[in-house]
N, C-alpha and C positions, 0 to 999 in steps of 0.2 A: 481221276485221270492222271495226275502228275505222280500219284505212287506207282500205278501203271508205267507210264514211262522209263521210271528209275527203275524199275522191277525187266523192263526189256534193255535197258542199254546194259544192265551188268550182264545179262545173260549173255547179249551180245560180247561184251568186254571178253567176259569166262571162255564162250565158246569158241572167240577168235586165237586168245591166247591156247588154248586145246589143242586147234588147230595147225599152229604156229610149232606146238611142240611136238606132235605127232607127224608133220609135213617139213621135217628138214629140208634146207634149200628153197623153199617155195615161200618161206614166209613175209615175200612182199605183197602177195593179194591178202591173206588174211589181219595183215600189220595197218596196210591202208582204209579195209574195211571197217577196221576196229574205228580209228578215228574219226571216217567217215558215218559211223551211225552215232558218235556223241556231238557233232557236226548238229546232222539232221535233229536229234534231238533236244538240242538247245536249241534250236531255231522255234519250237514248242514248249520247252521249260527250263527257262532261264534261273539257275540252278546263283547262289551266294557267290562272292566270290572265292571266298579262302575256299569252300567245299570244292570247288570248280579247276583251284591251281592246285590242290591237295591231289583229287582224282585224278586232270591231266601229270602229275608228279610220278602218279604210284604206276600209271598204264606203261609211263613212259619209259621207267623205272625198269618194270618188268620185262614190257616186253624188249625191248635194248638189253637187256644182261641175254635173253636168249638171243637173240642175234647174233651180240657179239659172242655168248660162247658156241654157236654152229660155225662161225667164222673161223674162229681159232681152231674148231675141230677140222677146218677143210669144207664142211658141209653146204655154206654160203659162202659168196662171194665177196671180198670185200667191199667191192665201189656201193652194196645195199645198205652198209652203215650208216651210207649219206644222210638216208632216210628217216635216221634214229631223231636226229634233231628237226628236221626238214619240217615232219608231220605235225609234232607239236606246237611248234609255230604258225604254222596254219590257223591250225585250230585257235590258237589262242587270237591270233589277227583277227577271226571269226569273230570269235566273242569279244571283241573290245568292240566291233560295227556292231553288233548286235547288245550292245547295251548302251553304244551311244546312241544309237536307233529308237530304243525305248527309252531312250531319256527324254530325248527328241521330243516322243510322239506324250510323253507323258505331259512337258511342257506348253504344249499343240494345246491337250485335251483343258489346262488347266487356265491357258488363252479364254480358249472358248467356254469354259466357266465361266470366268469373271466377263466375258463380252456380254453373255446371254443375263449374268445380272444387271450388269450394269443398260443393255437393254430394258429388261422388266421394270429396272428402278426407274427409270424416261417414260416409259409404258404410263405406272401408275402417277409418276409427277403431270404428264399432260393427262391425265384422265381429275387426278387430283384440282390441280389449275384450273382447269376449263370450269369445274363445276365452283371452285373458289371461286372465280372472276362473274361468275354470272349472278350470284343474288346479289354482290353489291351493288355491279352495274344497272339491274333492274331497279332497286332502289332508287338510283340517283336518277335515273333517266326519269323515272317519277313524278318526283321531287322538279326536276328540270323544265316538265310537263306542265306542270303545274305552277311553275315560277311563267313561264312562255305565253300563259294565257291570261299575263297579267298585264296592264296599260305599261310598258316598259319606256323608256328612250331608246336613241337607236343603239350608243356604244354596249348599253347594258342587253339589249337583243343579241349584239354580234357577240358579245364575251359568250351567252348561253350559245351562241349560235357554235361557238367553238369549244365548246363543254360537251356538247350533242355528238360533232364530230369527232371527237374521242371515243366516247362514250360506245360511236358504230364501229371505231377500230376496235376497240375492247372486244364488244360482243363476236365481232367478225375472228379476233385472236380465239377467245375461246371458243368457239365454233370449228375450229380448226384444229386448235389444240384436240379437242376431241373426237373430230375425225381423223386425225391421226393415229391416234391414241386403237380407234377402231381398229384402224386399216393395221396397224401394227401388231394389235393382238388376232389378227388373222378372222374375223367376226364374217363369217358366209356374209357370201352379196345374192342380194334379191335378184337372180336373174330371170331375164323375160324378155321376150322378139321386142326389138327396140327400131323403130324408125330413125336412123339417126340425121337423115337430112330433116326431117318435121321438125326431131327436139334441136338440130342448128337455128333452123329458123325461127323456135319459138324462144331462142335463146338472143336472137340477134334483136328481134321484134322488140324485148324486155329490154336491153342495152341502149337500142339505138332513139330510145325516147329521150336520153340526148344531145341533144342537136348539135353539140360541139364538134363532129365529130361524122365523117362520110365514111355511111356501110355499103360494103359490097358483100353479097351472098351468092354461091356459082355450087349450087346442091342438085346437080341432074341426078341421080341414079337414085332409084327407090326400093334398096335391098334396105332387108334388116340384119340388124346384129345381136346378137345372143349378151347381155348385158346386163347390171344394175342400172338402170337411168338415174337415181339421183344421183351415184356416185360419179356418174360422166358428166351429168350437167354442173354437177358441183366441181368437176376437174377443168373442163372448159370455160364457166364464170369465172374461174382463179386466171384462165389463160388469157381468157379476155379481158379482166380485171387490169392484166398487166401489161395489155395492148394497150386498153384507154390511158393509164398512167405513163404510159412514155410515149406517147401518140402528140403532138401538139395540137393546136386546136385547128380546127378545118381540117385534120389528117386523113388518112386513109385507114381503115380497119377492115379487111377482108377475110372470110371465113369461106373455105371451099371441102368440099366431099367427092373423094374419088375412089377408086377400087383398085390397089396396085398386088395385083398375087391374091398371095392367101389373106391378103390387109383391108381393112376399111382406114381410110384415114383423111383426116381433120384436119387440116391446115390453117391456122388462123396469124396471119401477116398483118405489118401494120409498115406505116412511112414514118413511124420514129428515127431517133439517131440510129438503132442496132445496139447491138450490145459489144462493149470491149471483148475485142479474144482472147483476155487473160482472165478477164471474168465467167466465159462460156463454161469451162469444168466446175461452177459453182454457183451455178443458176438452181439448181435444184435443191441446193444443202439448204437445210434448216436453221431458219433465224438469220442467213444471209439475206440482204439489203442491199439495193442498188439503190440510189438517190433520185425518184424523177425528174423531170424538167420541172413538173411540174411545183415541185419541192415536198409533195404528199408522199409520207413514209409511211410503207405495207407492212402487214404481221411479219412477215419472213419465213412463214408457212404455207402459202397460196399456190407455188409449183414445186412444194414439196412433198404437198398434200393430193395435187394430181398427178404427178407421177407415180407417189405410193397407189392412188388408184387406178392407173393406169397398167402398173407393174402386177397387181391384184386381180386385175381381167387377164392378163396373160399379154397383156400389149407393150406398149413403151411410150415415152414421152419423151420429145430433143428438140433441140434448139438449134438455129443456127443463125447468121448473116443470109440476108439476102443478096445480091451482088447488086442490085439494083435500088438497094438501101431499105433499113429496117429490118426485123428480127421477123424472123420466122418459127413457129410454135408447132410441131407436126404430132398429133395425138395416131397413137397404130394400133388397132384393136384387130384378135384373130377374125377372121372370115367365116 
Protein backbone atom coordinates (compact mmCIF):
# COMPACT_ATOMS: atom_id res chain seq x y z
CA UNK A 1 0.00 0.00 0.00
CA UNK A 2 2.65 2.54 0.87
CA UNK A 3 4.78 1.70 -2.48
CA UNK A 4 1.33 2.38 -3.97
CA UNK A 5 1.03 5.68 -2.56
CA UNK A 6 4.65 6.85 -3.45
CA UNK A 7 4.21 5.37 -6.88
CA UNK A 8 0.76 8.11 -7.22
CA UNK A 9 2.19 11.27 -5.60
CA UNK A 10 5.17 11.24 -8.07
CA UNK A 11 2.98 10.71 -10.88
CA UNK A 12 0.94 13.33 -9.54
CA UNK A 13 4.19 15.54 -8.65
CA UNK A 14 5.45 14.67 -12.80
CA UNK A 15 2.02 15.33 -14.18
CA UNK A 16 1.46 18.78 -12.37
CA UNK A 17 4.81 20.05 -13.19
CA UNK A 18 3.93 18.91 -17.17
CA UNK A 19 1.21 20.80 -16.68
CA UNK A 20 2.75 23.74 -15.32
CA UNK A 21 5.02 23.76 -18.35
CA UNK A 22 2.78 23.20 -21.05
CA UNK A 23 0.01 25.85 -19.38
CA UNK A 24 1.91 29.11 -19.26
CA UNK A 25 0.39 31.74 -17.03
CA UNK A 26 -2.05 29.27 -15.50
CA UNK A 27 0.36 27.70 -13.37
CA UNK A 28 -1.27 28.44 -9.90
CA UNK A 29 -4.04 25.58 -10.15
CA UNK A 30 -1.69 22.94 -11.06
CA UNK A 31 1.39 24.39 -8.51
CA UNK A 32 -1.30 24.14 -5.56
CA UNK A 33 -2.62 20.82 -6.57
CA UNK A 34 0.93 19.48 -6.70
CA UNK A 35 1.22 20.32 -2.86
CA UNK A 36 -2.13 19.60 -2.14
CA UNK A 37 -1.85 15.65 -3.18
CA UNK A 38 1.69 15.28 -1.10
CA UNK A 39 -0.70 16.96 1.73
CA UNK A 40 -3.27 14.29 1.29
CA UNK A 41 -0.85 11.86 1.05
CA UNK A 42 1.17 12.09 4.16
CA UNK A 43 -1.92 12.26 6.07
CA UNK A 44 -1.59 8.23 4.97
CA UNK A 45 2.14 7.71 4.75
CA UNK A 46 3.99 9.40 6.92
CA UNK A 47 7.18 9.36 4.68
CA UNK A 48 11.16 10.02 7.07
CA UNK A 49 11.99 13.12 7.58
CA UNK A 50 15.18 14.00 5.66
CA UNK A 51 13.30 12.07 2.57
CA UNK A 52 10.21 14.36 3.23
CA UNK A 53 12.53 18.03 3.29
CA UNK A 54 14.74 16.49 0.41
CA UNK A 55 11.33 15.93 -1.70
CA UNK A 56 9.44 19.11 -0.42
CA UNK A 57 13.20 20.97 -1.56
CA UNK A 58 13.37 19.51 -4.98
CA UNK A 59 9.17 20.06 -5.96
CA UNK A 60 9.94 23.35 -4.61
CA UNK A 61 12.90 23.76 -6.39
CA UNK A 62 11.40 23.02 -9.48
CA UNK A 63 8.63 24.17 -9.81
CA UNK A 64 9.75 28.07 -8.68
CA UNK A 65 12.52 28.13 -11.35
CA UNK A 66 9.42 27.71 -13.79
CA UNK A 67 7.44 30.35 -12.31
CA UNK A 68 9.98 32.55 -11.89
CA UNK A 69 11.17 32.06 -15.48
CA UNK A 70 7.33 32.52 -17.07
CA UNK A 71 7.60 35.62 -14.94
CA UNK A 72 10.60 37.08 -16.47
CA UNK A 73 9.20 35.97 -19.88
CA UNK A 74 6.01 38.16 -19.27
CA UNK A 75 3.92 35.08 -19.27
CA UNK A 76 3.02 35.16 -15.27
CA UNK A 77 2.21 37.59 -13.19
CA UNK A 78 4.41 38.59 -10.66
CA UNK A 79 2.27 38.88 -7.26
CA UNK A 80 2.07 34.50 -8.14
CA UNK A 81 5.56 34.24 -6.85
CA UNK A 82 4.03 34.83 -3.54
CA UNK A 83 3.14 31.43 -3.80
CA UNK A 84 6.61 29.98 -4.33
CA UNK A 85 7.29 30.05 -0.65
CA UNK A 86 3.77 30.34 0.73
CA UNK A 87 2.89 26.45 -0.26
CA UNK A 88 5.91 24.93 1.09
CA UNK A 89 5.23 26.01 4.32
CA UNK A 90 2.13 24.75 4.55
CA UNK A 91 2.91 21.76 3.74
CA UNK A 92 5.54 21.54 6.09
CA UNK A 93 3.22 23.29 9.03
CA UNK A 94 1.11 19.96 7.95
CA UNK A 95 3.69 17.69 8.63
CA UNK A 96 5.10 18.80 11.80
CA UNK A 97 1.00 18.42 13.40
CA UNK A 98 0.93 15.31 11.69
CA UNK A 99 3.96 13.88 13.39
CA UNK A 100 3.34 15.51 16.48
CA UNK A 101 0.03 13.81 16.19
CA UNK A 102 1.53 10.32 15.84
CA UNK A 103 3.68 10.96 18.43
CA UNK A 104 0.82 11.76 20.56
CA UNK A 105 -1.12 8.89 19.78
CA UNK A 106 1.94 6.61 19.73
CA UNK A 107 2.48 7.73 23.45
CA UNK A 108 -1.58 7.05 24.01
CA UNK A 109 -1.19 3.44 22.69
CA UNK A 110 2.06 2.84 24.95
CA UNK A 111 -0.26 4.40 28.26
CA UNK A 112 -2.59 1.85 27.61
CA UNK A 113 0.01 -0.91 27.36
CA UNK A 114 1.59 -0.65 30.36
CA UNK A 115 -2.18 0.27 32.10
CA UNK A 116 -3.53 -2.98 30.75
CA UNK A 117 -0.34 -4.79 32.26
CA UNK A 118 -0.24 -3.40 35.07
CA UNK A 119 -3.99 -4.30 35.23
CA UNK A 120 -3.41 -8.02 34.58
CA UNK A 121 -0.49 -7.95 36.94
CA UNK A 122 -3.59 -6.85 40.02
CA UNK A 123 -5.78 -9.48 38.14
CA UNK A 124 -3.48 -12.37 38.76
CA UNK A 125 -2.09 -10.90 42.33
CA UNK A 126 -5.71 -10.90 43.72
CA UNK A 127 -6.53 -14.25 42.16
CA UNK A 128 -2.90 -15.21 43.35
CA UNK A 129 -3.80 -13.92 47.30
CA UNK A 130 -7.10 -14.98 47.64
CA UNK A 131 -6.07 -18.68 47.10
CA UNK A 132 -2.66 -17.94 49.22
CA UNK A 133 -4.66 -16.60 52.10
CA UNK A 134 -7.12 -19.41 52.17
CA UNK A 135 -5.33 -22.86 53.07
CA UNK A 136 -3.55 -21.21 55.86
CA UNK A 137 -6.51 -19.69 57.13
CA UNK A 138 -8.42 -22.90 56.96
CA UNK A 139 -5.58 -24.43 58.99
CA UNK A 140 -5.66 -22.28 61.72
CA UNK A 141 -9.41 -21.84 62.01
CA UNK A 142 -8.88 -25.68 62.66
CA UNK A 143 -6.51 -25.70 64.99
CA UNK A 144 -8.67 -22.80 66.80
CA UNK A 145 -11.56 -25.22 66.68
CA UNK A 146 -10.22 -27.31 68.31
CA UNK A 147 -8.31 -25.40 70.99
CA UNK A 148 -12.40 -23.85 71.56
CA UNK A 149 -13.66 -27.07 72.53
CA UNK A 150 -11.33 -27.35 75.17
CA UNK A 151 -12.28 -26.46 79.15
CA UNK A 152 -10.56 -22.88 78.57
CA UNK A 153 -10.77 -19.67 81.16
CA UNK A 154 -12.48 -16.91 80.05
CA UNK A 155 -9.35 -14.40 78.96
CA UNK A 156 -7.86 -17.50 77.18
CA UNK A 157 -11.76 -17.98 75.32
CA UNK A 158 -11.71 -14.27 74.48
CA UNK A 159 -7.97 -14.00 73.09
CA UNK A 160 -9.30 -17.33 70.70
CA UNK A 161 -12.32 -15.42 70.63
CA UNK A 162 -10.30 -12.61 68.82
CA UNK A 163 -8.06 -15.15 66.78
CA UNK A 164 -11.57 -16.38 65.02
CA UNK A 165 -12.51 -12.69 64.23
CA UNK A 166 -9.58 -12.32 62.14
CA UNK A 167 -9.45 -15.32 61.09
CA UNK A 168 -13.55 -14.29 59.38
CA UNK A 169 -11.86 -10.92 58.14
CA UNK A 170 -9.13 -12.95 56.34
CA UNK A 171 -11.51 -15.31 54.76
CA UNK A 172 -13.98 -12.53 53.95
CA UNK A 173 -10.60 -10.54 52.26
CA UNK A 174 -9.95 -13.41 50.23
CA UNK A 175 -13.39 -14.04 49.14
CA UNK A 176 -13.26 -10.70 47.72
CA UNK A 177 -10.09 -10.62 46.62
CA UNK A 178 -11.24 -13.29 44.37
CA UNK A 179 -14.34 -12.00 43.22
CA UNK A 180 -12.79 -9.27 42.10
CA UNK A 181 -10.14 -10.73 40.64
CA UNK A 182 -13.43 -12.54 38.53
CA UNK A 183 -15.32 -9.51 37.86
CA UNK A 184 -12.09 -7.97 36.45
CA UNK A 185 -11.21 -10.55 34.24
CA UNK A 186 -14.67 -10.09 32.72
CA UNK A 187 -15.76 -14.14 33.61
CA UNK A 188 -19.78 -14.32 32.15
CA UNK A 189 -22.51 -13.86 34.89
CA UNK A 190 -24.94 -16.61 35.30
CA UNK A 191 -27.90 -14.66 34.33
CA UNK A 192 -31.58 -15.53 35.13
CA UNK A 193 -35.17 -13.74 36.00
CA UNK A 194 -34.32 -12.69 39.43
CA UNK A 195 -37.02 -11.68 42.02
CA UNK A 196 -35.19 -8.87 43.48
CA UNK A 197 -37.72 -7.85 46.23
CA UNK A 198 -37.66 -11.90 47.43
CA UNK A 199 -33.73 -11.89 47.44
CA UNK A 200 -33.99 -8.21 49.45
CA UNK A 201 -36.02 -9.84 51.75
CA UNK A 202 -34.15 -12.92 52.10
CA UNK A 203 -31.12 -10.83 52.36
CA UNK A 204 -32.64 -8.59 55.19
CA UNK A 205 -34.17 -11.80 57.15
CA UNK A 206 -30.15 -13.33 57.27
CA UNK A 207 -28.97 -9.74 58.56
CA UNK A 208 -31.46 -8.79 60.88
CA UNK A 209 -30.99 -11.94 63.27
CA UNK A 210 -29.22 -9.34 64.86
CA UNK A 211 -30.88 -7.60 67.04
CA UNK A 212 -28.65 -4.72 67.46
CA UNK A 213 -30.04 -3.09 65.03
CA UNK A 214 -34.00 -1.91 63.59
CA UNK A 215 -34.95 -3.17 59.99
CA UNK A 216 -37.06 -1.72 57.74
CA UNK A 217 -38.05 -3.43 54.41
CA UNK A 218 -40.56 -1.28 51.91
CA UNK A 219 -40.15 -4.03 48.47
CA UNK A 220 -43.79 -3.46 46.91
CA UNK A 221 -43.29 -4.24 43.20
CA UNK A 222 -42.97 -7.80 42.09
CA UNK A 223 -40.96 -7.32 38.70
CA UNK A 224 -38.02 -9.41 37.84
CA UNK A 225 -34.58 -8.51 36.75
CA UNK A 226 -32.54 -10.27 34.29
CA UNK A 227 -29.32 -10.95 36.48
CA UNK A 228 -26.61 -13.17 38.30
CA UNK A 229 -28.27 -13.42 41.80
CA UNK A 230 -25.14 -14.24 43.60
CA UNK A 231 -23.34 -11.48 42.30
CA UNK A 232 -26.22 -8.99 43.65
CA UNK A 233 -26.68 -10.68 46.75
CA UNK A 234 -22.95 -10.70 47.25
CA UNK A 235 -23.02 -6.81 46.19
CA UNK A 236 -25.81 -5.88 48.61
CA UNK A 237 -24.23 -8.08 51.74
CA UNK A 238 -20.99 -5.72 51.09
CA UNK A 239 -23.59 -2.68 51.17
CA UNK A 240 -25.19 -3.84 54.02
CA UNK A 241 -22.11 -4.96 55.65
CA UNK A 242 -21.45 -1.32 55.57
CA UNK A 243 -24.75 -0.14 56.80
CA UNK A 244 -24.36 -2.47 60.11
CA UNK A 245 -20.80 -1.09 60.62
CA UNK A 246 -21.41 2.47 60.73
CA UNK A 247 -25.02 2.03 62.01
CA UNK A 248 -24.80 2.50 66.05
CA UNK A 249 -26.65 0.28 67.91
CA UNK A 250 -30.61 0.63 68.08
CA UNK A 251 -29.96 2.29 64.36
CA UNK A 252 -31.89 2.34 61.65
CA UNK A 253 -31.02 0.14 58.55
CA UNK A 254 -33.60 0.40 55.70
CA UNK A 255 -33.55 -1.41 52.43
CA UNK A 256 -36.44 -0.26 49.78
CA UNK A 257 -37.26 -1.45 45.85
CA UNK A 258 -38.56 0.82 43.46
CA UNK A 259 -38.80 1.16 39.53
CA UNK A 260 -37.55 4.52 38.33
CA UNK A 261 -37.37 4.55 34.13
CA UNK A 262 -35.63 1.90 32.58
CA UNK A 263 -33.99 1.08 36.55
CA UNK A 264 -34.73 -1.39 39.22
CA UNK A 265 -33.20 0.14 42.13
CA UNK A 266 -32.03 -0.80 45.66
CA UNK A 267 -31.72 1.69 48.12
CA UNK A 268 -30.30 0.66 51.34
CA UNK A 269 -30.00 3.75 54.04
CA UNK A 270 -28.99 3.67 57.48
CA UNK A 271 -29.21 6.54 60.66
CA UNK A 272 -25.35 6.41 60.86
CA UNK A 273 -23.08 9.47 60.96
CA UNK A 274 -23.06 9.80 56.67
CA UNK A 275 -20.04 9.82 55.31
CA UNK A 276 -17.59 12.99 54.91
CA UNK A 277 -17.86 14.76 51.51
CA UNK A 278 -14.37 14.71 50.89
CA UNK A 279 -14.36 10.98 51.51
CA UNK A 280 -17.57 10.46 49.03
CA UNK A 281 -15.10 10.24 45.58
CA UNK A 282 -13.36 7.32 47.45
CA UNK A 283 -15.87 5.18 48.80
CA UNK A 284 -15.48 2.80 46.13
CA UNK A 285 -11.58 2.55 45.62
CA UNK A 286 -9.86 -0.42 46.59
CA UNK A 287 -8.33 -1.09 50.01
CA UNK A 288 -9.79 2.42 51.03
CA UNK A 289 -11.07 2.32 54.75
CA UNK A 290 -13.25 4.47 56.72
CA UNK A 291 -12.80 3.71 60.58
CA UNK A 292 -16.30 2.63 62.02
CA UNK A 293 -17.74 3.74 65.09
CA UNK A 294 -17.67 0.86 65.78
CA UNK A 295 -13.76 0.59 65.72
CA UNK A 296 -14.29 -2.81 63.31
CA UNK A 297 -11.89 -2.43 60.16
CA UNK A 298 -13.28 -3.94 56.63
CA UNK A 299 -11.33 -5.63 53.77
CA UNK A 300 -11.39 -2.28 51.75
CA UNK A 301 -12.91 -4.48 48.93
CA UNK A 302 -16.75 -4.76 49.99
CA UNK A 303 -17.99 -1.61 47.74
CA UNK A 304 -15.49 -2.07 45.38
CA UNK A 305 -16.48 -5.39 44.73
CA UNK A 306 -20.21 -4.33 44.21
CA UNK A 307 -19.71 -1.78 42.22
CA UNK A 308 -17.53 -3.88 39.93
CA UNK A 309 -20.65 -6.10 39.93
CA UNK A 310 -22.84 -3.68 39.58
CA UNK A 311 -20.97 -1.94 36.61
CA UNK A 312 -20.73 -5.82 35.20
CA UNK A 313 -24.75 -6.15 34.90
CA UNK A 314 -24.77 -2.83 33.14
CA UNK A 315 -26.00 -0.92 36.30
CA UNK A 316 -24.17 1.44 38.80
CA UNK A 317 -23.52 1.74 42.35
CA UNK A 318 -23.55 5.58 44.43
CA UNK A 319 -23.47 6.99 47.43
CA UNK A 320 -24.57 9.80 48.91
CA UNK A 321 -25.74 11.89 52.24
CA UNK A 322 -28.97 11.82 53.20
CA UNK A 323 -30.17 15.31 54.27
CA UNK A 324 -31.94 13.90 56.95
CA UNK A 325 -28.72 12.03 58.25
CA UNK A 326 -26.93 8.85 57.15
CA UNK A 327 -25.61 7.48 54.05
CA UNK A 328 -27.40 6.40 51.30
CA UNK A 329 -26.31 3.19 49.03
CA UNK A 330 -28.48 3.18 45.73
CA UNK A 331 -27.78 -0.05 43.65
CA UNK A 332 -29.31 0.61 39.58
CA UNK A 333 -29.77 -2.28 37.50
CA UNK A 334 -31.22 -2.16 33.66
CA UNK A 335 -34.98 -2.83 33.56
Amino acid sequence: MSVLIDVAVAAVVAGMLALMIALPGHEAGPFHLMFLAVAIAYAYRSWPVVPTLVATAVITLLSGWLMVTHASEGRLASAELAEIPLMPLVLLVMIWHVRRRAAAVAELSGMADRQLRAVEREREFFRDASHAIRTPVTIARGHLELAAAADLDAEVRSDLSVAMLQLDRMSALSNRLLAVARLDAGEGLSTQPVDLCHLVRELVANWSANPGHVWQVDCAFTGTVTADPEWIEMALDAVVENAVNFTPAAGRISLRCTREGPWYVVEVADSGPGIDPLDLPQVFDRFWHRIAPNGRMGTGLGLAMARSAAIAHGGTLTARNDPAGGAVFALRLPA
